[in-house]
C-alpha positions in Angstrom: 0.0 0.0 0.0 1.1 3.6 -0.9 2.1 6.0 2.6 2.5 8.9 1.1 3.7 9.7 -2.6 5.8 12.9 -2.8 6.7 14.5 -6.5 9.1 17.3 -7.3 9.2 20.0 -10.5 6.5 18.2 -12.7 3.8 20.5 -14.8 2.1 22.4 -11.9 3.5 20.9 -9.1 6.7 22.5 -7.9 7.1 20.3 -4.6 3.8 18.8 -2.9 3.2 15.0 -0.8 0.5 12.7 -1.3 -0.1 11.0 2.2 -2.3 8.1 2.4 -2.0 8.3 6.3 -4.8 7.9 8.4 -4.0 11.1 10.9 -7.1 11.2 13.1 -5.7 9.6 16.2 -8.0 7.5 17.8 -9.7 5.1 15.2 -13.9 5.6 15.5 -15.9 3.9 17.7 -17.1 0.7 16.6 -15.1 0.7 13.6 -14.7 -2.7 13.4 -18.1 -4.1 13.2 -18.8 -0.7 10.8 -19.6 -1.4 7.0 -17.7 1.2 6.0 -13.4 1.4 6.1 -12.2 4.4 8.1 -8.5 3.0 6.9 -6.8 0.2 6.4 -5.0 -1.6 8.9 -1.6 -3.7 7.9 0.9 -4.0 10.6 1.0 -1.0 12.9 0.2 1.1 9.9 -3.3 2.8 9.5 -4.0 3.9 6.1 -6.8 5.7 3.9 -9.1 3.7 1.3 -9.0 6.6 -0.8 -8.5 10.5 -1.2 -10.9 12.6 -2.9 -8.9 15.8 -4.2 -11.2 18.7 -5.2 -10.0 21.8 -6.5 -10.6 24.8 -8.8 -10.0 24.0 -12.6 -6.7 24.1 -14.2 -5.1 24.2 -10.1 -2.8 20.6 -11.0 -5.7 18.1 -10.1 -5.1 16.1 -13.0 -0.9 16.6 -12.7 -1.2 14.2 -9.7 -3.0 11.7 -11.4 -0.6 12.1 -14.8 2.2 12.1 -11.8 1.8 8.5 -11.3 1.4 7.5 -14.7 4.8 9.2 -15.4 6.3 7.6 -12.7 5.4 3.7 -13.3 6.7 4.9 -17.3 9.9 6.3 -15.8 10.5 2.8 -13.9 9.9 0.5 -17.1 11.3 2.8 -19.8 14.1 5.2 -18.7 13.6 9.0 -18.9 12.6 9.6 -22.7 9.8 11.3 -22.6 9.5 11.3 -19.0 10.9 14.9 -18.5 8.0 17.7 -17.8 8.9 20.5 -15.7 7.4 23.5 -14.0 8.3 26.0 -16.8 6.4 28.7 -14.7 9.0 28.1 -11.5 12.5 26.9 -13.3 14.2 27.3 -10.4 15.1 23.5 -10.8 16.9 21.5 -13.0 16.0 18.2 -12.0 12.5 16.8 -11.3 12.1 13.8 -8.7 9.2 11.3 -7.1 9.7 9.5 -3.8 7.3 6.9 -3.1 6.7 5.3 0.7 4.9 2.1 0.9 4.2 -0.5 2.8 4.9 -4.1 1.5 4.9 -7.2 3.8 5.1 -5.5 6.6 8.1 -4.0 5.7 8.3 -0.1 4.7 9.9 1.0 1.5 11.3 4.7 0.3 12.3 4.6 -3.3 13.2 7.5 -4.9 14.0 8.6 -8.5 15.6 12.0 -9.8 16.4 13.1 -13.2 16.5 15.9 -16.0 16.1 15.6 -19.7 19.8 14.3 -19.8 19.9 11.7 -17.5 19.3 10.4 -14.0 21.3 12.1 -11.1 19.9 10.0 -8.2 17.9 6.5 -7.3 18.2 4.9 -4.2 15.8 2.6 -2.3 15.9 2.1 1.0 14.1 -0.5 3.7 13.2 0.8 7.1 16.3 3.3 7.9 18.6 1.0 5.7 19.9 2.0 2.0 19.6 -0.7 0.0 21.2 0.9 -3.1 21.7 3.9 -3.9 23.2 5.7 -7.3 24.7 9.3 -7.4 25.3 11.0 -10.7 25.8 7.4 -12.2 28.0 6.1 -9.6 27.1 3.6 -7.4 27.3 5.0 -3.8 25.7 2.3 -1.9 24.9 -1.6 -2.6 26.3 -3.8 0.0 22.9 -5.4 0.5 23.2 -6.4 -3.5 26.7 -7.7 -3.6 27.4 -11.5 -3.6 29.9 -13.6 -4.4 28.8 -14.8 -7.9 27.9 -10.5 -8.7 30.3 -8.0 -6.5 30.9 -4.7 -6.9 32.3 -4.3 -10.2 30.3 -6.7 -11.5 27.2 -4.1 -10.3 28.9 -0.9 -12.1 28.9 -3.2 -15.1 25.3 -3.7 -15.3 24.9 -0.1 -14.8 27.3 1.3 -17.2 26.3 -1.5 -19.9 22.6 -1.7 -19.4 21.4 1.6 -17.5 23.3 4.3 -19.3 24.0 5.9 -22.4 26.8 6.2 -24.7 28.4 9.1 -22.7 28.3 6.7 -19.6 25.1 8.8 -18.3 21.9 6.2 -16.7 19.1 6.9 -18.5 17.1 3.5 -17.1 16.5 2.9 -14.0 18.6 0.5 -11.7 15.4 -0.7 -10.1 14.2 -2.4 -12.9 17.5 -3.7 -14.5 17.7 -5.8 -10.9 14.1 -6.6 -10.0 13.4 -7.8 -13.3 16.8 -9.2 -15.2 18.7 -10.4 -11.9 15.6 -10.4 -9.0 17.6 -13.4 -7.8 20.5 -10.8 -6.0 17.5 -9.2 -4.0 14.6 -9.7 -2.9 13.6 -6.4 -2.0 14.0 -4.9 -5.2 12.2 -7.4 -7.1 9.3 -7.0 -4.9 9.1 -3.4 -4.7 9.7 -3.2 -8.5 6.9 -5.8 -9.0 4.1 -4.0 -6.3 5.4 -0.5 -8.7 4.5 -2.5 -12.0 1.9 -4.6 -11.2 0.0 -2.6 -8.4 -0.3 1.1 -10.1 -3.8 1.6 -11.7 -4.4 4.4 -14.0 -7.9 3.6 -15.3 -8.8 4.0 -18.8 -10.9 1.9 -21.2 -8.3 0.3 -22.8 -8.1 -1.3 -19.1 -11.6 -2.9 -19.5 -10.9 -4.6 -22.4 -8.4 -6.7 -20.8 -10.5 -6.9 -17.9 -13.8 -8.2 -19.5 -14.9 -11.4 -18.3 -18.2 -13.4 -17.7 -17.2 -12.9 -13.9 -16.8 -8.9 -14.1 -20.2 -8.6 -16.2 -22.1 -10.7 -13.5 -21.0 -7.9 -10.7 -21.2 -5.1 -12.8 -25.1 -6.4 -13.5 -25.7 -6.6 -10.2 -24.0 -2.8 -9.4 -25.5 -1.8 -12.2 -29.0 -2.5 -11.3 -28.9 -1.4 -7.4 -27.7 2.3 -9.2 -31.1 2.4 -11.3 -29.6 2.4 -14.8 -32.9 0.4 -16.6 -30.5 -2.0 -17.8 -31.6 -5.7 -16.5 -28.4 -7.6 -17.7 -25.2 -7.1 -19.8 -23.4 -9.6 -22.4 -20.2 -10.0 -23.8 -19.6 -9.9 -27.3 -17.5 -13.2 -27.0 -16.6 -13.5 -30.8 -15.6 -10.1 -31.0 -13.6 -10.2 -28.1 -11.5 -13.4 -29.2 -11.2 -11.3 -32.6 -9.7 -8.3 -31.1 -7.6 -10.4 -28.6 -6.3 -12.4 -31.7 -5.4 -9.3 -33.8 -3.5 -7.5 -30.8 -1.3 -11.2 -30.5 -0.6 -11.5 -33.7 0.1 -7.8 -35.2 1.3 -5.2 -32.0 1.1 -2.5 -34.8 -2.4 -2.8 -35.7 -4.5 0.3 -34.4 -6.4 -1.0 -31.7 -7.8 2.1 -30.5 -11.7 0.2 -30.7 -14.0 1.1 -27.4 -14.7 -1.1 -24.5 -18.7 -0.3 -25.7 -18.0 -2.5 -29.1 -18.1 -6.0 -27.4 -21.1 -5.5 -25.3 -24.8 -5.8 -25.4 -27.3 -4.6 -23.0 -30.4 -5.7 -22.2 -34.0 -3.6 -21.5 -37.4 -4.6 -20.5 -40.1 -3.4 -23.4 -43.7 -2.2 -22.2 -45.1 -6.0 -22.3 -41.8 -7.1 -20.1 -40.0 -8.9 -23.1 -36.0 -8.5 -23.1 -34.8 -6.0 -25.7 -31.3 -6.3 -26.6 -29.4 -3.2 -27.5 -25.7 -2.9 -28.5 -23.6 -1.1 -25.5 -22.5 2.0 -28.0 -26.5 2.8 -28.2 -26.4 3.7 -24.3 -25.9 6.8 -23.1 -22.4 8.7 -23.1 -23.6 8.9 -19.3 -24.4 5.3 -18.9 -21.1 3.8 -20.9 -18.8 6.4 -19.1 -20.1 4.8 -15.6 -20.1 1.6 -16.8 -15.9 2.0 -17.8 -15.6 3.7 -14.5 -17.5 0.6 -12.5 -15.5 -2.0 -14.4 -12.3 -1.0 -13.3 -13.1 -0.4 -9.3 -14.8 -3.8 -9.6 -11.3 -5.4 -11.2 -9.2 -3.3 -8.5 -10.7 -4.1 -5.8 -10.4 -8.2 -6.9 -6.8 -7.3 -7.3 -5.6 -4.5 -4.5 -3.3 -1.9 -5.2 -3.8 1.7 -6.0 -6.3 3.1 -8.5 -6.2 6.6 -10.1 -8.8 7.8 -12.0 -9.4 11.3 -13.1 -12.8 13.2 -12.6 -14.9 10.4 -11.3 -17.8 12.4 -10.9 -18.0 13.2 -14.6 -21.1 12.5 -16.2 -22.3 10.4 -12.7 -25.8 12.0 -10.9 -24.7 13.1 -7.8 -26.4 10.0 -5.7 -24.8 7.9 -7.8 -21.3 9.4 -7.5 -22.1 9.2 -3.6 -23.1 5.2 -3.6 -19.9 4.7 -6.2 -17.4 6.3 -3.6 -19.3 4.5 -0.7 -18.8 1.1 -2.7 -14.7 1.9 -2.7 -15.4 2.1 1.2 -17.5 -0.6 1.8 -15.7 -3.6 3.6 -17.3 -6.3 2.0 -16.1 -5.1 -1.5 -12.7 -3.9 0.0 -11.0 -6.7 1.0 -7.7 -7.0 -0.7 -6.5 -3.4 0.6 -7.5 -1.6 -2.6 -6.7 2.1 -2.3 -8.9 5.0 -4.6 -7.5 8.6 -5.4 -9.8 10.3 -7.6 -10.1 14.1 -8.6 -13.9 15.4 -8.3 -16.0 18.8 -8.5 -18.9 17.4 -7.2 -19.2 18.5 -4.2 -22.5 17.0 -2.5 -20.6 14.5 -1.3 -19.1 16.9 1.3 -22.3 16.7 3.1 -22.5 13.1 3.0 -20.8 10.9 6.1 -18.9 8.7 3.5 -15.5 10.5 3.4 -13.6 11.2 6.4 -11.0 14.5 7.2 -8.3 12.1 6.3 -9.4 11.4 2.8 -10.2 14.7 1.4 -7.9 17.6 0.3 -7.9 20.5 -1.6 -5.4 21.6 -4.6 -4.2 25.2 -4.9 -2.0 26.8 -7.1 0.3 30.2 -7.1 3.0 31.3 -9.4 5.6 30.7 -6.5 4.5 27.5 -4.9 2.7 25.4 -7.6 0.1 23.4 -7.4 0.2 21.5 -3.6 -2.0 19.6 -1.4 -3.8 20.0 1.7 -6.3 17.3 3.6 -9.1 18.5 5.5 -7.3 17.0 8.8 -4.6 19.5 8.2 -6.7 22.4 8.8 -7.5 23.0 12.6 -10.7 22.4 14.2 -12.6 20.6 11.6 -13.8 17.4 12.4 -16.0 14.4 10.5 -19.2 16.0 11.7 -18.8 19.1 10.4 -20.4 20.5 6.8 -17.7 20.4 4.6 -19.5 20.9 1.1 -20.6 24.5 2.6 -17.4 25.5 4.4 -15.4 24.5 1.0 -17.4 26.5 -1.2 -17.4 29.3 1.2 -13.9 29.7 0.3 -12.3 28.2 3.9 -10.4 25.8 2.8 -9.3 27.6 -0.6 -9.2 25.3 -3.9 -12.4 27.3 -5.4 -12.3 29.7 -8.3 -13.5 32.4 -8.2 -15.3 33.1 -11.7 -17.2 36.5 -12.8 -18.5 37.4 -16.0 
């Protein structure tokens, strides 16, 4: 699970921390009996289910998302591309993320920095012990790597050879030269490079189509009639599917860009109570948008990790968006330690008791400081029973525009 993820000199964001920290001292009462998650609970660690980020538009709401998308890039494919920084702020050369988590019990702090030239710093280290660590392409730290088969030299081989450049500069990351190629010289690495790759969620649709099952359509049926959409069951497109699945395995340059909508059909009741079958595309852009976004909560919260999905609320009524966020809570749907953050503007949710001071926060932006992040918990004397939605929009916690025509 992800304790806080902090990035450095990317679009908006000049220097401002995730956390994914439960900070409301004593847990609720009854919480454990309680349907809905205050946190998650993993060792002596209590951690938030999700974070809700609301803020004015064009404030960096969206940079945090693309943050982590860049970042998971960054570990499989080196810095090409990867580069992005705050051109209104160039103070910096370098832009950096750091990501805490918290992986069999055991906490993590990798970070990354780099320019568009190369990478001037990676280092990962396990409680308060540095497992590696690489400064301006020499290796500085990696006792806890070295064996007898691969020793030191041996290390600054694999990093000269398969890391860097022509001009001897690492453009790849060490982390996932060690934790994929040789995971055998430590365990560590291979398991924090695997929970990076296999455990970081962006959602999108080209998500679903990988994800589309017989098992996924008979949950998203039964969500899908508990949220009042007139649709009495959903079917795969099997031959379609195989057809698409075939083409992507046997030519990776043919433009797959089809929609998730193409391989599904959708069934209504007429006036006499007969089954009508409609192709998905023929539902509303309302409908198919929260059917994508349904599909991939479902599939993350079979497989844990954290999700990131931009505007959640978009195109979602209001009560729906509320029992949507509610089902990310809920601890019979939870149970594999599945963490949400989500960017939103609507804010009737603020008056619901379904997020907690912990797991809401508010983006601003200035000139000088970027785009950062504050939780509600931060801000004094505001607690879980208090009306957030109106003290929000009164302009109290900032993150509001403030628009006139």
């Amino acid at each position: 699970m992800f304790i806080s993820f902090r990035v450095e000199n990317f679009r908006s964001i000049v220097d401002t921390t995730i956390s994914m920290t439960y900070d409301e001292g004593k847990a609720p009462n009854g919480y454990k009996s309680s349907s809905r998650l205050p946190f998650l609970e993993q060792s002596k660690y209590r951690l938030i289910p999700c974070l809700a980020i609301y803020g004015a538009n064009a404030s960096g709401k969206s940079n945090i998302i693309r943050a982590f998308s860049v970042f998971v890039r960054l570990l499989k494919f080196g810095i090409q591309g990867a580069f992005d920084p705050n051109r209104l702020c160039p103070q910096k050369e370098t832009s950096a993320f750091e990501a805490q988590i918290l992986l069999d019990q055991s906490v993590y702090l990798y970070r990354i920095e780099y320019s568009d030239k190369g990478i001037v710093l990676e280092s990962l280290k396990k409680t308060d012990k540095t497992i590696f660590e690489i400064q301006k392409s020499n290796i500085v730290e990696s006792r806890a790597i070295i064996s007898e088969t691969y020793g030191e030299r041996q290390l600054k081989d694999f990093l000269r050879v398969e890391c860097s450049n022509k001009d001897g500069i690492q453009n790849r990351t060490f982390l996932n030269l060690i934790g994929e190629k040789y995971a055998g010289l430590n365990k560590d690495m291979a398991s924090v490079l695997e929970f990076f790759l296999s455990s970081v969620f962006i959602t999108s649709d080209d998500d679903i189509l990988e994800l589309l099952d017989s098992s996924l359509c008979d949950k998203l049926q039964t969500i899908i009639a508990q949220l009042d959409f007139g649709i009495q069951r959903i079917e795969i497109n099997q031959n379609k599917l195989l057809q698409r699945r075939n083409r992507q395995l046997h030519s990776l340059a043919y433009p797959l860009d089809d929609h998730f909508a193409e391989y599904l059909y959708s069934y209504h009741k007429d006036n006499q109570g007969k089954d009508i079958r409609f192709d998905f595309q023929e539902e509303s852009d309302g409908t198919q948008i929260a059917f994508g976004i349904l599909a991939n909560i479902l599939a993350a919260l079979d497989r844990g990790g954290i999700v990131l999905i931009d505007e959640l609320d978009r195109s979602l009524h209001s009560l729906v968006f509320q029992q949507v966020v509610a089902l990310i809570k809920d601890r019979r749907y939870n149970l594999n330690n599945t963490q949400f953050i989500f960017t939103a503007h609507n804010t009737d949710i603020l008056d619901s008791e379904i997020l907690r001071v912990s797991e809401v926060g508010f983006v601003n932006k200035t000139t000088k400081k970027g785009t950062t992040l504050q939780r509600l918990v931060e801000f004094d004397k505001v607690r879980n029973v208090a009306n957030f939605r109106k003290r929000y929009l009164s302009g109290e916690f900032a993150g509001i525009p403030f628009p006139y025509l």
